[in-house]
Each structure stands twice: as structure tokens, then as C-alpha cells.
C-alpha positions as CSV (number, residue, x, y, z in Angstrom):
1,X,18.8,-3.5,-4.8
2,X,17.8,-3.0,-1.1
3,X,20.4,-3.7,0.9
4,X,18.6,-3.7,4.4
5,X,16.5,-6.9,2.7
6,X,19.9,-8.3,1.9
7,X,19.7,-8.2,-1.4
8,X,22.7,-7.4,-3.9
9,X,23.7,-7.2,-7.6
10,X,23.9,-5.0,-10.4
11,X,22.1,-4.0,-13.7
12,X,23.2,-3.6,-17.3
13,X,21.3,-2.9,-20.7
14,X,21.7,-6.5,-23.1
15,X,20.1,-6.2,-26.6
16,X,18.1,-9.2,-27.1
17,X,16.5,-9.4,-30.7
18,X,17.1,-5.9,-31.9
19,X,15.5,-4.6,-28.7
20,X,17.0,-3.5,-25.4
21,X,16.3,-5.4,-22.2
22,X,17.7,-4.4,-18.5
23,X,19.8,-7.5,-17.5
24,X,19.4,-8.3,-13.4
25,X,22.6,-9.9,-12.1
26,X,21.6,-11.0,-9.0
27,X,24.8,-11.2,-6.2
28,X,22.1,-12.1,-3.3
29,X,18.8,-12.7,-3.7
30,X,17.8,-11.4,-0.2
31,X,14.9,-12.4,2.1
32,X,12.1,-10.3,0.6
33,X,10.8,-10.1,-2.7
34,X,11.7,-6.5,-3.0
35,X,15.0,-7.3,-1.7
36,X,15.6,-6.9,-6.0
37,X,13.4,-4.6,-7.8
38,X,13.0,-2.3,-10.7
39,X,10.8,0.6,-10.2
40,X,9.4,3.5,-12.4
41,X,7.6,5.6,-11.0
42,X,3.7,6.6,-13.2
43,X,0.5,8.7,-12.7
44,X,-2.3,6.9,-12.6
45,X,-6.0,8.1,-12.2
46,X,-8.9,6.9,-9.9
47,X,-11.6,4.8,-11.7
48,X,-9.0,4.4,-15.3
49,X,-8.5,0.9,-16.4
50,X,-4.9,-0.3,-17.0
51,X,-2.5,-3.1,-18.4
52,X,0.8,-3.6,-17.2
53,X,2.6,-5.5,-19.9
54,X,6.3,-6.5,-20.2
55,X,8.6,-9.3,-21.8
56,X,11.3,-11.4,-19.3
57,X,13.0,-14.5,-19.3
58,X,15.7,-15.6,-16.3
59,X,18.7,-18.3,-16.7
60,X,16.8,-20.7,-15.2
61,X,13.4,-21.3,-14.0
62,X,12.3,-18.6,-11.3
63,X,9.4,-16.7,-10.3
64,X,9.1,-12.5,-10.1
65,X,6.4,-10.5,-8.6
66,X,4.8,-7.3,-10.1
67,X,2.9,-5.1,-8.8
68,X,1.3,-1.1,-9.4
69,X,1.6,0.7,-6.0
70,X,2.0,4.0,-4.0
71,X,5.2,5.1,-2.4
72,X,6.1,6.1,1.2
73,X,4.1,9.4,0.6
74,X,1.1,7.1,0.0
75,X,2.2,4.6,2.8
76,X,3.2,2.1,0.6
77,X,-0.6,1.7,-0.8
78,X,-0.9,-1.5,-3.0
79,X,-2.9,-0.7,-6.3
80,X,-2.9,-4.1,-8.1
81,X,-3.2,-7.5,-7.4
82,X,0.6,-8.7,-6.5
83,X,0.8,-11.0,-9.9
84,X,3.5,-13.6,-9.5
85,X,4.9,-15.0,-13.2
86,X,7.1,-18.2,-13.8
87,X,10.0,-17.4,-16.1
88,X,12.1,-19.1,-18.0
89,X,15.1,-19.3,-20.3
90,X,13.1,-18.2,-23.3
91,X,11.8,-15.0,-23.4
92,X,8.4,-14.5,-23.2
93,X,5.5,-11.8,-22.9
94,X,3.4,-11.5,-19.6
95,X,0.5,-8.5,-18.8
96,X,-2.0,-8.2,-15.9
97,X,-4.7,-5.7,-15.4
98,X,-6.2,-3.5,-12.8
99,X,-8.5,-0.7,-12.0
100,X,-7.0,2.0,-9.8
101,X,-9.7,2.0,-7.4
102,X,-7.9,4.1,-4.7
103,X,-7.1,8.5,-5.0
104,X,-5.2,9.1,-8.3
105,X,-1.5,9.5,-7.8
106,X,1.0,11.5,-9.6
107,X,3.8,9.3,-8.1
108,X,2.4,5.6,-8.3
109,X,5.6,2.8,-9.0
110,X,5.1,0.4,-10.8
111,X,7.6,-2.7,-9.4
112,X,9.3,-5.6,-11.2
113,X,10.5,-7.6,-7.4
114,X,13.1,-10.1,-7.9
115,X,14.5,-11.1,-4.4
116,X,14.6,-14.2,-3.2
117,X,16.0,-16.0,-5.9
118,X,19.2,-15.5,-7.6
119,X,19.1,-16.6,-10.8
120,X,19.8,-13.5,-13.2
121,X,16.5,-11.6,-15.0
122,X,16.2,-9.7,-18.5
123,X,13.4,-7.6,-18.5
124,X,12.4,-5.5,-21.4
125,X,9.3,-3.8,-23.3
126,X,8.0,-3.3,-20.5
127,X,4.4,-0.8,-20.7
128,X,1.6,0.9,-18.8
129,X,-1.2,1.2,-20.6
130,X,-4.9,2.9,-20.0
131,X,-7.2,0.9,-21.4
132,X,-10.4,0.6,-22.1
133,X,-13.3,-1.2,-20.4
134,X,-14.9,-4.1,-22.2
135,X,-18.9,-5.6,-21.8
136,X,-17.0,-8.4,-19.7
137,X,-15.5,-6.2,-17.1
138,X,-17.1,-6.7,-13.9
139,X,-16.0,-2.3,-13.8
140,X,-17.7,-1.3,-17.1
141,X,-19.8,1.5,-16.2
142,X,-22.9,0.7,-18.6
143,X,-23.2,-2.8,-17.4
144,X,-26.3,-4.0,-14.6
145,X,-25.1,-3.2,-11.2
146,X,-25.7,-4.7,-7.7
147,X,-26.0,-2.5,-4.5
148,X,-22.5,-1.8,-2.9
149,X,-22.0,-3.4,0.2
150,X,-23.5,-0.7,2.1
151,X,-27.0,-1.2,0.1
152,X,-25.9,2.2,-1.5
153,X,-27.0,2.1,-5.6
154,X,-24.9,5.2,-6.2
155,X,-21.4,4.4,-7.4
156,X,-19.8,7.6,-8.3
157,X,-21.4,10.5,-5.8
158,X,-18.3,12.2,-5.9
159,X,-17.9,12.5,-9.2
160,X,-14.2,11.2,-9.5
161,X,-14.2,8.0,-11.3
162,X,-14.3,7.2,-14.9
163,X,-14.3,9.1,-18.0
164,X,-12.7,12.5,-18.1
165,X,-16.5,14.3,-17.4
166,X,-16.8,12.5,-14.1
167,X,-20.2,11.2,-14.9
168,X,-19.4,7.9,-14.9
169,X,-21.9,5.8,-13.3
């Protein structure tokens, strides 16, 4: 927890279904959604592909934010989309996905938030995986492109983004 948000409680391993889950007893929820938050910190590369997948379930309905981001050394940089899910008091499977679109960073985090509310989260199976592009990703490098913004038609000219040989695009 984060005490300057306000936010209090404690955390405990709870085997749910043969598996392991962290169990979020929530004290006080706090005033910010990161008041409460698990983090793990990840690399992640420039230009990869990757899905964020985990199982939850809360005793009660509640919401939680996730979200793939830099730390203070990257001033706090927001990689992903801040994806909100609605939990419940079954357990259930959520994912998002993103394309890490700024620098690569050996110390990205990767946060469950959980302030606000104070009903008590289990969280558990939780993965980061690379994936690969498909011919519906508005990112695959194959597919038609328009001009950037800029009326520039060249998308990687310095060689950091995509595949391993940097010759994506």
C-alpha cells in the first residue's frame, strides 16, 4: 500500500483451485487508485507486441485498474492503455494488449491498482506475454500503411522497432 494516498492493508498467498492467488485485504481503500497496488517490475522492448493476462475475483462487486508503465526513472511513463475490469465474487480471467511504442525499458512495472474501494482482491495467474502480431492489428508491419502525421512514409528510420533485425517496416 501507499500510505501518503491513504491507503492500507495487507497481503497473503490463498490457494484457490489448486493454484496460488495473492489475497488483497484492503484496511483503507485510499483516495487514488494506486493508493493499493501490486507491482512487478518487467523489460519490455520498443515496437514488441504484448498481453497482459491475469485471473481475479473480489468479495463483492468492485472495479481495478491495470496498467504497463515506467517507473520514477522513466518519470512515471504510461505504456498501456489504463484498462479498468469489473470483478466479482467468482473468479474470472481478464487480458488486454499493447504495443510498447515508447524506448524499451529494462525496468517497466506492470500495476494491478486497487485503491479506492475496499472490498478485498485475489489475484492470481497473472502473465506478460510477447506476442505476435496478427493481419488485424492496426501495428502489423506487412499490412498497407497511411503517412504518419507528419506526411513521413517511413516508419522505422531508426531501425529500433519490430523484429529482432530491426528491419521492420
Amino acid at each position: 500500500y501507499i500510505d501518503t494516498f491513504g491507503g492500507d492493508g495487507s497481503i497473503s498467498t490463498e490457494e484457490i483451485d489448486s493454484d496460488s492467488f495473492a489475497k488483497v485485504d484492503i484496511t483503507n481503500a485510499g483516495n487514488q487508485p494506486h493508493s493499493i497496488q501490486l507491482i512487478q517490475n518487467l523489460t519490455i522492448g520498443k515496437g514488441r507486441h504484448y498481453k497482459v493476462s491475469f485471473d481475479a475475483k473480489a468479495d463483492g462487486n468492485r472495479t481495478i485498474t491495470s496498467k504497463v508503465g515506467g517507473g520514477a526513472s522513466a518519470g512515471w511513463g504510461v505504456y498501456s492503455d489504463n484498462v479498468t475490469f469489473d470483478l466479482r465474487n467468482e473468479l474470472k480471467s481478464y487480458e488486454y494488449t499493447f504495443q510498447m511504442t515508447h524506448d524499451s525499458d529494462p525496468l517497466a512495472r506492470l500495476e494491478l491498482n486497487m485503491g479506492t474501494n475496499d472490498r478485498n482482491v485475489w489475484i492470481g495467474n497473472v502473465r506478460v506475454e510477447e506476442i505476435e502480431v496478427t493481419e488485424e492489428d492496426p501495428y502489423n508491419q506487412d499490412a498497407p500503411k497511411e503517412p504518419l502525421g507528419n506526411g513521413n512514409h517511413i516508419y522505422n528510420g531508426t531501425f529500433d522497432l519490430g523484429s529482432l533485425d530491426r528491419m521492420t517496416y
